[in-house]
C-alpha positions in Angstrom: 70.6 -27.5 -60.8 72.2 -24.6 -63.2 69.7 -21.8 -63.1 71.0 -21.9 -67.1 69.3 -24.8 -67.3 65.8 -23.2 -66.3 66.9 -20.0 -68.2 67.5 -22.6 -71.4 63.8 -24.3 -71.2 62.3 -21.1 -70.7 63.3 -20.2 -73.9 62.6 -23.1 -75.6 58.5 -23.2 -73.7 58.6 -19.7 -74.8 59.4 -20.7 -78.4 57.5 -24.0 -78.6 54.2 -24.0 -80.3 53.0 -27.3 -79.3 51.2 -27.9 -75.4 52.8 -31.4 -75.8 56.0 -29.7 -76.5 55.8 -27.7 -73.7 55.1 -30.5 -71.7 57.8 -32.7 -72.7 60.2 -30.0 -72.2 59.5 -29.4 -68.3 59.1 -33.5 -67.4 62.7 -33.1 -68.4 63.3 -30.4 -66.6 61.6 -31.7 -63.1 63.4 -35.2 -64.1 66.4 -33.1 -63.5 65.4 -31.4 -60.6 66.1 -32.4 -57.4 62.7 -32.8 -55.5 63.6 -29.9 -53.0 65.0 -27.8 -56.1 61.5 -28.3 -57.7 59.6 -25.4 -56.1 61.9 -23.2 -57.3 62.0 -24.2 -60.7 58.3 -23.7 -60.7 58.5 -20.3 -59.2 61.2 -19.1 -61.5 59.4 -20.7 -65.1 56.2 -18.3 -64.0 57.8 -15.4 -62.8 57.4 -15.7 -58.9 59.8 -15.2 -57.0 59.1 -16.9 -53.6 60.6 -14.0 -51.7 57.3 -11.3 -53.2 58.5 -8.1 -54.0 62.2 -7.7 -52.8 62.6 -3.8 -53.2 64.6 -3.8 -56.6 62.8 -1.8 -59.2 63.3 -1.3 -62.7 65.9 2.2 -62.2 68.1 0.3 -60.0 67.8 -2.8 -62.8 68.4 0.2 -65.6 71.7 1.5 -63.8 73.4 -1.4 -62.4 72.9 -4.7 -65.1 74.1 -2.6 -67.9 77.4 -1.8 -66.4 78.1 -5.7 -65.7 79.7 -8.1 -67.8 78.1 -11.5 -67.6 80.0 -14.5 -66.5 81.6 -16.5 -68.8 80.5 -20.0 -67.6 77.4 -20.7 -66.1 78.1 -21.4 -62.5 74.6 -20.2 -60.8 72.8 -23.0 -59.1 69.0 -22.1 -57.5 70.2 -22.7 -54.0 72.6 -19.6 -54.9 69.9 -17.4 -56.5 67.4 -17.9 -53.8 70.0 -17.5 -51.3 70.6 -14.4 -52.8 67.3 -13.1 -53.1 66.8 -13.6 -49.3 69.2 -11.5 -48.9 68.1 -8.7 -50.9 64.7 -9.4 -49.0 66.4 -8.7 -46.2 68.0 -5.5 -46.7 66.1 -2.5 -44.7 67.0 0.7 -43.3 69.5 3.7 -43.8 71.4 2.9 -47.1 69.2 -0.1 -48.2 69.0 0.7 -51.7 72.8 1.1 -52.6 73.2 -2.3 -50.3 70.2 -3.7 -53.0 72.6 -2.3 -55.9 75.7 -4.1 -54.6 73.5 -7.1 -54.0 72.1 -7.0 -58.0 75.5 -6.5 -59.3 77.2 -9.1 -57.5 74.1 -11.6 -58.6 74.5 -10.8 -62.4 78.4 -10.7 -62.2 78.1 -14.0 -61.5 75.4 -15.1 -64.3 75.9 -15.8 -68.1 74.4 -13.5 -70.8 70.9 -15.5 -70.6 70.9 -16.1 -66.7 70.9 -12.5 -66.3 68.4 -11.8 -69.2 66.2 -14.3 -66.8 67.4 -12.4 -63.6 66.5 -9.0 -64.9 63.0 -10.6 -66.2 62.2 -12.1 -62.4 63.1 -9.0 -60.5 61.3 -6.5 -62.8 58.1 -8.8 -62.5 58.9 -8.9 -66.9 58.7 -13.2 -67.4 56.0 -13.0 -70.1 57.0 -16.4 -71.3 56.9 -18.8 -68.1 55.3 -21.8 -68.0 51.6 -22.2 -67.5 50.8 -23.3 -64.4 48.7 -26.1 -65.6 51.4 -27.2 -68.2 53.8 -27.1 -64.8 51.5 -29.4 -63.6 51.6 -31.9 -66.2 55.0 -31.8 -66.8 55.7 -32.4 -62.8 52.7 -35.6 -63.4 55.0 -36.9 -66.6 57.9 -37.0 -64.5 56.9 -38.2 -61.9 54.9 -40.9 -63.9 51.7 -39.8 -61.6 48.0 -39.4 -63.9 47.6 -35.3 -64.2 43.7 -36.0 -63.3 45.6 -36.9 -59.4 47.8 -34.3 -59.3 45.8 -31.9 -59.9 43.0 -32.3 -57.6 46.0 -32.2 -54.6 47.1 -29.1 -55.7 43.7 -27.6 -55.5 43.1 -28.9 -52.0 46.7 -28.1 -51.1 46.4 -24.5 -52.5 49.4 -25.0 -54.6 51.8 -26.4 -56.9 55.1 -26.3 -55.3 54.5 -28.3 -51.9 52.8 -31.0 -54.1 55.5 -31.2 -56.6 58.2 -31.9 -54.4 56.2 -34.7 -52.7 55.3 -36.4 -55.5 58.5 -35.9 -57.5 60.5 -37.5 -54.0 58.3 -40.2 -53.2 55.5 -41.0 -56.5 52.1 -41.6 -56.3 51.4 -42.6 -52.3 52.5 -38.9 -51.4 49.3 -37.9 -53.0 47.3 -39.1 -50.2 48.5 -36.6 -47.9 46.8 -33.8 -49.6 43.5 -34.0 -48.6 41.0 -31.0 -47.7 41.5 -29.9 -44.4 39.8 -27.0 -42.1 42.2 -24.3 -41.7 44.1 -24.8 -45.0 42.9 -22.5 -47.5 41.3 -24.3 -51.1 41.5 -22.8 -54.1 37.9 -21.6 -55.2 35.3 -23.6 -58.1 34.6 -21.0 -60.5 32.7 -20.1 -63.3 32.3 -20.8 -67.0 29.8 -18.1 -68.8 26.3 -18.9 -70.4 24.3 -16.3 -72.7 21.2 -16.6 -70.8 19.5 -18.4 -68.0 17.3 -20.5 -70.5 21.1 -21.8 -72.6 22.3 -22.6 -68.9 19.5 -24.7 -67.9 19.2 -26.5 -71.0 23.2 -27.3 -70.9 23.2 -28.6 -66.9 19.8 -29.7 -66.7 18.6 -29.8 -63.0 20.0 -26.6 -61.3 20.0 -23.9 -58.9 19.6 -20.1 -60.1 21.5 -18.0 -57.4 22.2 -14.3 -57.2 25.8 -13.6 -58.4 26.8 -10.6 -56.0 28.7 -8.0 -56.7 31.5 -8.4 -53.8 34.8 -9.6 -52.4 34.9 -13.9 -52.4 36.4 -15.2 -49.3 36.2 -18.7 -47.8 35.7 -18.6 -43.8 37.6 -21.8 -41.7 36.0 -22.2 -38.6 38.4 -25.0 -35.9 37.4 -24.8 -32.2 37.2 -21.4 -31.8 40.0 -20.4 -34.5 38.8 -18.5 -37.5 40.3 -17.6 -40.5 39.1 -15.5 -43.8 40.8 -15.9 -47.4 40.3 -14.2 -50.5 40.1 -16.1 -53.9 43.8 -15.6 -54.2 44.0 -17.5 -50.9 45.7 -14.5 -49.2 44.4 -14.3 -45.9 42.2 -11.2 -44.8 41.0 -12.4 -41.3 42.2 -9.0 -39.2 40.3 -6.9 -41.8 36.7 -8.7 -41.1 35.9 -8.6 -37.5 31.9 -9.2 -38.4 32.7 -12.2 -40.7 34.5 -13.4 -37.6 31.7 -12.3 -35.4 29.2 -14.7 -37.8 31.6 -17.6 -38.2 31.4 -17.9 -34.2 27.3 -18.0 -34.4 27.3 -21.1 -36.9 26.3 -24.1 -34.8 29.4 -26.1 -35.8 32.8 -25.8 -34.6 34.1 -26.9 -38.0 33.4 -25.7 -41.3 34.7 -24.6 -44.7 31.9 -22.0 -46.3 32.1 -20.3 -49.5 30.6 -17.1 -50.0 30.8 -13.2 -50.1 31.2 -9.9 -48.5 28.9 -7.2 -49.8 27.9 -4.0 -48.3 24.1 -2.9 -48.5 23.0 0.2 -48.4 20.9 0.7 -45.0 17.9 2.9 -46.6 17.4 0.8 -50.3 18.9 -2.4 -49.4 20.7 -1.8 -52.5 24.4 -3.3 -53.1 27.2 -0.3 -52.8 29.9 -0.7 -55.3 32.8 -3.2 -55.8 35.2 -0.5 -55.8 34.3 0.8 -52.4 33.8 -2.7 -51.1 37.5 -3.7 -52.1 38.5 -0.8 -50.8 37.4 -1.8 -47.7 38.9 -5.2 -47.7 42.2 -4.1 -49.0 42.3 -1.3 -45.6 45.1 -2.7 -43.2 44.7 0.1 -40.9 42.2 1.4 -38.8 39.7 -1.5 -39.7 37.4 -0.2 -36.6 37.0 3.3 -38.4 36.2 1.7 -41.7 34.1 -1.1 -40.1 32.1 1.6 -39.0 32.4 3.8 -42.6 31.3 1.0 -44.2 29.9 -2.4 -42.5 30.2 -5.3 -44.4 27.4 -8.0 -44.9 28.8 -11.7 -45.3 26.5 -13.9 -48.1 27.5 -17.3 -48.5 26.6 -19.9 -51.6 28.3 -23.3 -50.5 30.5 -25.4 -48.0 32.7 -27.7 -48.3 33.1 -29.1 -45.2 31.0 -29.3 -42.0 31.3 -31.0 -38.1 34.8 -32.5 -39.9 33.4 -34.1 -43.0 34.4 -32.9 -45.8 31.7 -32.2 -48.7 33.3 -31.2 -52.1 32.4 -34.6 -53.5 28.8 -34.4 -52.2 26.2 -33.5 -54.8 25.2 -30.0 -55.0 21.9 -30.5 -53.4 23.1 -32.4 -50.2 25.8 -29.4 -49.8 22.7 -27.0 -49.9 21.2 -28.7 -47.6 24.1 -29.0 -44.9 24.5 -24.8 -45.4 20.2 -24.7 -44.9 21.0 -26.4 -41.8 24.3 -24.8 -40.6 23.2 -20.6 -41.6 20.0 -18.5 -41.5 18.3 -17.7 -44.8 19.6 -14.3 -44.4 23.2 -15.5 -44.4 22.5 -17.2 -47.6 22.7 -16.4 -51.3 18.7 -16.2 -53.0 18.1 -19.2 -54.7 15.5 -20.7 -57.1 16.0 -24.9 -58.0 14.9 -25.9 -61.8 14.3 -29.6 -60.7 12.5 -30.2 -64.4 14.5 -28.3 -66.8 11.9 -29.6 -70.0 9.1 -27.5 -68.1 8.8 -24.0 -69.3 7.1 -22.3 -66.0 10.0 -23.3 -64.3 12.1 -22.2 -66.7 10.2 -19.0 -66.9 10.7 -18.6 -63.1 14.0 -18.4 -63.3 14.2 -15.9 -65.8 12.1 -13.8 -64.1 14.7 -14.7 -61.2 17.4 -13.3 -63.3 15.5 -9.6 -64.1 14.7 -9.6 -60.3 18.2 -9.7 -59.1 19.3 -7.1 -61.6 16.7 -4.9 -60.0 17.8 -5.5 -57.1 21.3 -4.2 -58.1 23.1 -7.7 -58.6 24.9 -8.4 -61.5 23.6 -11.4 -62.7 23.1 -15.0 -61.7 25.2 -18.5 -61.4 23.3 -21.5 -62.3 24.8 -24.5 -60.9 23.8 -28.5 -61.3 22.3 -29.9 -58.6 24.1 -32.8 -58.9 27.9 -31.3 -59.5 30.4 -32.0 -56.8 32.6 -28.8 -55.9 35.4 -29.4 -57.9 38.5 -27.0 -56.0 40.4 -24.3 -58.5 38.4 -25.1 -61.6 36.2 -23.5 -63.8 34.0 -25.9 -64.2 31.0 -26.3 -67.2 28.5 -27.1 -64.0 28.7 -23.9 -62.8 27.6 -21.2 -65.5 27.6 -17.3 -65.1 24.8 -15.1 -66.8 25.2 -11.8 -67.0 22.9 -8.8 -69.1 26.9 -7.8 -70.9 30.0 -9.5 -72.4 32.8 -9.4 -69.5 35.9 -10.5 -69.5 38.5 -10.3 -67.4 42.3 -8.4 -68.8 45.6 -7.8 -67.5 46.8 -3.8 -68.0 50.2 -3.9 -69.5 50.6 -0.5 -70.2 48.9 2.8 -69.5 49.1 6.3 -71.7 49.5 9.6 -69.8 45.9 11.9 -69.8 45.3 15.1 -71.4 43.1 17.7 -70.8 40.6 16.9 -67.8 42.9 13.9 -67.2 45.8 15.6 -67.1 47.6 14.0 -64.2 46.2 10.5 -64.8 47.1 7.6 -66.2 44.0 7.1 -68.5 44.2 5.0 -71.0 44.7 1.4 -70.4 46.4 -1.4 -72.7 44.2 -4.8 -72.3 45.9 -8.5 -72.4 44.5 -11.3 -72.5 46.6 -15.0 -71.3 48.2 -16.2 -73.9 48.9 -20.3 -74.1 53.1 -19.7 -73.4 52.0 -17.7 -70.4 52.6 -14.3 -71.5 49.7 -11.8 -72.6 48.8 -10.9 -75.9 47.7 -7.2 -76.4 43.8 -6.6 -77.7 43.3 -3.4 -77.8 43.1 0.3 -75.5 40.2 1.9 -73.6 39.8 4.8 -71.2 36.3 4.6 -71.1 33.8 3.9 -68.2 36.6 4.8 -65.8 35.3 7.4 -62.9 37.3 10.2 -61.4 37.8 7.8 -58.4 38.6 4.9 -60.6 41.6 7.3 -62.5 42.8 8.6 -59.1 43.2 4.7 -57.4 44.5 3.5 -61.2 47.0 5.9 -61.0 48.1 4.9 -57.8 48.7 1.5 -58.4 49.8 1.5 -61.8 52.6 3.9 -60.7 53.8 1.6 -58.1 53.9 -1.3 -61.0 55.8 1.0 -63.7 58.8 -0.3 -65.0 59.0 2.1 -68.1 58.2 5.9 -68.9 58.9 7.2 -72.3 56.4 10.6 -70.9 53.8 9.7 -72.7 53.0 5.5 -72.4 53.7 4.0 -68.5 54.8 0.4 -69.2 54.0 -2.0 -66.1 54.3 -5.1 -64.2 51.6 -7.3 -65.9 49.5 -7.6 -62.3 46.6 -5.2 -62.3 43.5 -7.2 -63.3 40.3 -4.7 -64.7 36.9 -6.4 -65.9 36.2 -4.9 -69.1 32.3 -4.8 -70.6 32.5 -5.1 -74.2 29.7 -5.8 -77.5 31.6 -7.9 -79.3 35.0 -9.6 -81.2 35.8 -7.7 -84.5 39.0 -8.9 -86.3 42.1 -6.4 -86.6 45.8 -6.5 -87.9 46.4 -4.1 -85.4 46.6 -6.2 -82.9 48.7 -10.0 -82.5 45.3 -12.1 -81.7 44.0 -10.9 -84.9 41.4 -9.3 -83.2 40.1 -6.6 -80.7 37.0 -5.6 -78.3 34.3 -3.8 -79.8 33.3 -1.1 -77.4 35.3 -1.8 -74.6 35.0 -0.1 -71.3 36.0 -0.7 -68.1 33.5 -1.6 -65.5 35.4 -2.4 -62.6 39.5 -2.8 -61.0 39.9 -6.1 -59.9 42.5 -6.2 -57.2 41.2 -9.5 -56.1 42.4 -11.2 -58.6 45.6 -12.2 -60.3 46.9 -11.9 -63.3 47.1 -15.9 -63.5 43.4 -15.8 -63.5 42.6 -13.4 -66.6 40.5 -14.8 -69.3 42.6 -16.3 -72.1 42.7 -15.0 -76.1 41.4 -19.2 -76.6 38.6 -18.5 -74.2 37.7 -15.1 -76.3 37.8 -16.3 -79.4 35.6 -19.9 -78.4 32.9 -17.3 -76.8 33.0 -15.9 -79.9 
């Protein structure tokens, strides 16, 4: 396949309106497709390139497209683009960045006018207008005539959309069976819909569990034989950084498991929870993990399994997957829990309210209540599991950050929220600098600087990838903004590195919260 051809429907998924339009036009697409080509077609209609970051940044982009006249013809295929790209992936040492330049330049010589547009978009991290993953999805079930409702649950036990896509799209439905959950393959997590308080929760999932939400890094511990491994939410895996979540893994009377919890870090005197920021810190530390194991010693908490002795569980009830984690882990290794079996009766409704202002005290930052009788349904966020917290939250991309002034001279301060929008690209809702720490400003800087692609010396525009959780009152309309509306109050509470931007709340999501 012509990468024109994937430069040509993501314009027109960028233009259409419609989900069913968007839908239609990548069936087509993957109809096209070769099954092996399909994982790149993926990649390249959300932005990813399946090499990660390559080395080109925006000033080499800046300097060498410009001075190269596109190709008359289209002539590209994927095989040639990804070949290319390992290639630049590959470049290292004395003289690597002129090699990258002659690498860039020979790519785009070779591209039309719109393939390099598309080009420029994929290296820069800039495809604001790629396919949805989830339309992806449906528009790889359409053509491969396969209901979405299948497809989809193997891509949440496989991880991801690529592997399953180019099964299904070469052999149909039966290649569906192979994707089944498995210790030692990583699942994407269940997650959370939002509830205004514990008393609206329990009266929408009747029968539940009230747990602690902690305040801390989600990973999902694989225990095989002796064999552990650690992943974060984003599946990455963190097993070299967690010795003592390896060290607890190898306690559990099982030798194989799937458990879903937390790392937190507790302060030794209060018992207090120390903050996210020094937490993910922690976690994101590739070096020296003995030093900072010792700096700061991490508590493993978990809330679920999903499989246990080889079985798995994530269509078990709620309940019976409690019970398996009561038998397989200490009630210290286990999230705090209170169980509304009659939802109608108000003391026990009263109990876990009180539940809720306890865990607050305790420094928590809210609860989840979850039906007793929900199955774990993998890389969802499902309406049986509902979040309560005392504030509004929502989770935004930062697209662009303005240069500080006075005591924040030196920072980049003030941060340009996004929210998802349905085309895949992020739809601006407003600024804030507020709530942001010296710390915070010193480690934003940092990190936005690595994601710049644009300084006019006053605004730093960036990759769309850093995630922040942003406390807020309330919606208020504006024309300021493209939604139509903004964030009352808005300030930051927290960086999210754990997170990506794929999983930032939507503008639909906002606006149905109200």
């Amino acid at each position: 396949m012509l990468l024109a051809r994937v430069a040509e429907v993501s314009r027109q998924v960028a233009a259409a309106s419609a989900r069913s339009r968007k839908t239609a036009l990548l069936a087509e697409l993957f109809a096209e497709a070769t099954p092996e080509e399909s994982p790149l077609v993926i990649a390249y209609l959300s932005g990813r390139l399946p090499q990660g970051r390559i080395g080109v940044g925006w000033s080499t982009l800046k300097q060498v497209v410009p001075t190269v006249p596109p190709a008359a013809e289209p002539s590209l295929t994927l095989a040639d683009v990804d070949a290319a790209m390992d290639a630049l992936a590959a470049v290292a040492g004395p003289g690597s960045q002129r090699e990258r330049a002659r690498g860039v330049r020979e790519l785009c010589g070779a591209a039309t006018a719109e393939e390099q547009e598309l080009l420029v978009r994929l290296l820069s991290g800039e495809v604001r207008q790629g396919a949805l993953d989830a339309v992806a999805l449906e528009g790889v079930a359409k053509a491969a005539e396969v209901p979405a409702a299948e497809l989809r649950r193997a891509v949440m036990l496989e991880g991801s959309l690529p592997p399953v896509a180019q099964a299904v799209l070469a052999e149909g439905r039966p290649a569906l069976d192979r994707f089944t959950l498995r210790v030692g393959r990583a699942v994407q997590p269940m997650l959370a819909h939002t509830a205004g308080s514990v008393t609206a929760a329990v009266a929408a999932l009747g029968p539940c569990a009230v747990e602690e939400k902690l305040d801390g890094i989600r990973i999902q511990v694989h225990r095989d034989g002796e064999a552990v491994r650690i992943h974060t939410r984003s599946l990455d895996d963190i097993t070299a950084r967690l010795p003592e979540v390896v060290a607890v893994a190898l306690e559990v009377p099982s030798e194989s498991f799937i458990l879903d919890g937390e790392v937190i870090a507790l302060d030794p005197e209060t018992g207090r929870p120390a903050a996210f920021q020094s937490i993910a810190g922690r976690v994101g530390s590739r070096s020296d993990v003995t030093g900072a194991r010792a700096a700061l010693p991490l508590t493993p908490v978990f809330f679920d399994v999903l499989a246990a002795d080889g079985e798995p569980l994530v269509d078990r009830p709620g309940r019976e997957r409690n019970a398996v984690l009561a038998r397989l882990l200490p009630a210290e290794r286990r999230v705090r829990r209170v169980e509304v079996t009659a939802p109608d009766d108000p003391d026990q409704v009263a109990a876990a309210e009180r539940f809720l202002a306890d865990t607050l005290a305790r420094g928590h930052e809210g609860v989840l209540v979850k039906g007793l009788d929900a199955p774990y349904v993998a890389g969802r966020r499902g309406r049986t599991w509902l979040k309560v917290k005392p504030v509004h939250t929502v989770d935004l991309v930062v697209l662009a950050a303005e240069r500080g002034h006075g005591r924040r001279t030196g920072f980049l301060s003030n941060l340009h929220l996004g929210a998802r929008a349905e085309d895949g690209g992020f739809v601006m809702l407003g600024k804030t600098f507020k709530g942001l720490t010296d710390e915070m400003l010193r480690w934003q800087t940092e990190r936005l600087t690595e994601l710049a692609v644009e300084d006019d010396g006053f605004t730093v525009r960036v990759r769309p990838e850093l995630v922040v959780e942003i406390a807020y009152d309330g919606l208020q309309s504006s024309t300021r903004y493209p939604a139509g509306i903004t964030l009352r109050f808005a300030r930051v509470l927290r960086h999210r590195p754990d997170k990506t931007a794929a999983e930032a709340d939507t503008v639909a999501s906002l606006l149905s919260s109200g």
